[in-house]
C-alpha positions, 0 to 999 in steps of 0.5 A, a space after each residue: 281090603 275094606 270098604 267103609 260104609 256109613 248107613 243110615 238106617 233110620 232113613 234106609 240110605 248110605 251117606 258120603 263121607 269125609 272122616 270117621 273117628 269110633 272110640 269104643 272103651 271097656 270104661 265107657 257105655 256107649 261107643 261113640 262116632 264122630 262123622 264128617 260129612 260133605 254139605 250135600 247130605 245135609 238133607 240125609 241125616 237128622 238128629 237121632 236117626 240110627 247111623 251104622 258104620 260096616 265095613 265090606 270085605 269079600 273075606 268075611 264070608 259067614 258075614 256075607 261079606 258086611 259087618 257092622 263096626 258100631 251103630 250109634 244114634 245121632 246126638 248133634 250135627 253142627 256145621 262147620 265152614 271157614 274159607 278152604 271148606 264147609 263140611 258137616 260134623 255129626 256126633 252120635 252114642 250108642 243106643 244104650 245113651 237113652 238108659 244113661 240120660 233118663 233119669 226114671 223111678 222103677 217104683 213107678 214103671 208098671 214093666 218093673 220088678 224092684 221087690 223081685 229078689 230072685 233077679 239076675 243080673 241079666 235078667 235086671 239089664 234086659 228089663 231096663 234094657 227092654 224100656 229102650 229096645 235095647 236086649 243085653 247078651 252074654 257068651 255061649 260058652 259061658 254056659 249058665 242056667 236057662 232063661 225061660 222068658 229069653 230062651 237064652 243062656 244066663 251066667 250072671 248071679 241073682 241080685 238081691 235088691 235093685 232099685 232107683 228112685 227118680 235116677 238113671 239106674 246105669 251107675 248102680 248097672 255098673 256097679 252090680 256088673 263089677 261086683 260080679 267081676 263083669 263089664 257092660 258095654 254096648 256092642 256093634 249092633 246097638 245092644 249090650 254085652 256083659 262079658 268077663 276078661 279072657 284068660 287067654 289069647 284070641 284064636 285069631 292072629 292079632 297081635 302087636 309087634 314093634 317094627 312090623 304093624 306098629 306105626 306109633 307107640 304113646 306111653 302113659 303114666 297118668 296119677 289124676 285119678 289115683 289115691 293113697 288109700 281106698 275103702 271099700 263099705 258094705 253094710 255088715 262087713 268090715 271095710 275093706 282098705 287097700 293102700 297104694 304106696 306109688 300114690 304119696 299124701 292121703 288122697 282117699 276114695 270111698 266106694 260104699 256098695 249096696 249088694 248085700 251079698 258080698 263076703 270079705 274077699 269079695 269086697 278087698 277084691 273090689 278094693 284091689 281092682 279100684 287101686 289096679 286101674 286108677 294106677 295102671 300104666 297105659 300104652 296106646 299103639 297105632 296100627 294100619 287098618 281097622 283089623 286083620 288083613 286080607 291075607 290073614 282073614 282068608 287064612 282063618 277058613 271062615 269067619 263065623 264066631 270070629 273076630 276080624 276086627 280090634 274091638 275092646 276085650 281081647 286078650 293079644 300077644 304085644 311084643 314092644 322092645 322098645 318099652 319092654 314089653 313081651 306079654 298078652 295084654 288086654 285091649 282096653 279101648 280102640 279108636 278107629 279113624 278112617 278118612 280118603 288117604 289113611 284108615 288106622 286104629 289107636 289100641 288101648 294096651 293094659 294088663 288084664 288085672 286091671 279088670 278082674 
């Protein structure tokens, strides 16, 4: 059994809480909290203190027993009373949320490379990163070539040109991690991650079966933000077109990349991908706890290099009768809610095509 820590580390003290609700999405930067607290921590918090959120469990041996869930600075606290309660809400983001809302020319940033053309991409998030404190790792089994500056690994390809002028540079980061078939997003210790889609199953038992640790499936098909056809430009290529038959009418989307590396298979993949997660079927399932169980914990031998919790990109086995579904899905987002009766988690389950 865990137990919920809310720590603020900015401060060096723990807080008292009465609800937390985390949201982390492959979709989205920064995870996000939103904490209760009692009116006697008023004095505890302020705005833009670091908080982290770990969890205790004397199972998690190669941890020594605490693992940060997230960790997030404080974007507002507002104070909410009526006559039954007063409480505190805080909101906070994922440190990368000081790389999304500044808006900056490289041209201009002494520490910047922009005519660099022998730039990774990792190695161009850990510049930008590095404005902020804020250093982006990826997987050691990805293997790569050695950074000399970093010490570390780095599987990502060069980038030709990247530049900003007067602009947050994190939707162009974003765009250069997709054309590379990879995801950025913060992890729980308040760096980042670039991380490709698994092919396989976690080695852990996670998995989600009906009628055993499911407490509430949602089905949803959403059309908002899907279109009939999508382009895709790239300068000294033929767009690439892709057409959605399950979207009726000329609802269009244009993507004009600036990589000028691409080839003609890359770019319909890019197409295709758009058109795959604009229309996917989404299922949200709601399961007890915010991980593994103790018994499945212990069973695992030791914990080092594993996962003990649901976090997004994690390839699991779901087997839903109900939907129809018997096959690994991907979990794409995770909300995790905890309060003094009930700690649960909603998972986000979508094929993993979605972000190939």
């Amino acid at each position: 059994m865990s137990k919920i820590i809310v720590y603020n580390a900015t401060a060096g003290q723990e807080l008292l809480w009465r609800s937390i609700k985390i949201r982390k999405s492959l979709d989205e930067i920064c995870h996000t909290l939103e904490l209760e607290i009692p009116p006697s921590e008023r004095t505890k918090i302020k705005k833009h203190n670091r908080l982290q959120v770990i969890c205790e469990n004397r199972h998690d041996i190669d941890f020594h027993g605490r693992r940060c869930v997230t960790t997030v600075l404080v974007d507002e606290i507002t104070s909410n009373a009526d006559i039954a309660k007063h409480s505190l809400i805080v909101y906070g983001r994922s440190p990368a949320r000081d790389i999304i809302d500044s808006t900056w020319s490289d041209w201009d940033d002494p520490l910047s490379t922009p005519n660099d053309s022998n730039r990774t991409l990792k190695q161009i998030v850990n510049e930008i990163g590095g404005k902020f404190g804020i250093k982006c790792s990826t997987f050691e089994h990805e293997g790569g070539v050695l950074d000399n500056k970093t010490g570390e690994s780095d599987p990502t390809s060069i980038v030709p040109f990247f530049a900003f002028e007067n602009e947050s540079p994190w939707t162009k980061l974003i765009g250069e991690a997709d054309n590379q078939c990879r995801i950025l997003t913060s992890n729980e210790i308040g760096n980042l991650y670039l991380w490709k889609v698994p092919g396989v199953d976690r080695p852990e038992p996670f998995n989600i079966t009906e009628g055993v640790n499911v407490k509430n499936i949602k089905w949803t098909q959403n059309g908002s933000e899907q279109f009939h056809e999508y382009i895709v430009k790239c300068a000294g290529l033929e767009p690439a077109r892709i057409i959605d038959d399950t979207c009726p009418g000329n609802r269009v989307l244009t993507i004009e990349l600036t990589d000028f590396e691409f080839d003609k298979d890359r770019l319909e993949r890019r197409a295709k991908t758009e058109m795959k997660r604009r229309s996917e079927n989404k299922t949200t399932v709601t399961v007890p706890g915010w991980g593994l169980t103790d018994e499945q914990i212990k069973s695992l031998g030791g914990t080092k290099k594993k996962e003990i919790y649901w976090i997004p990109n994690i390839l699991i086995p779901v087997s839903i009768p109900s939907l129809g579904l018997n096959a690994s899905l991907l979990i794409s987002e995770v909300e995790y809610t905890a309060t003094a009766e009930a700690v649960s988690c909603d998972l986000t389950l979508v094929n993993r095509e979605m972000y190939l």
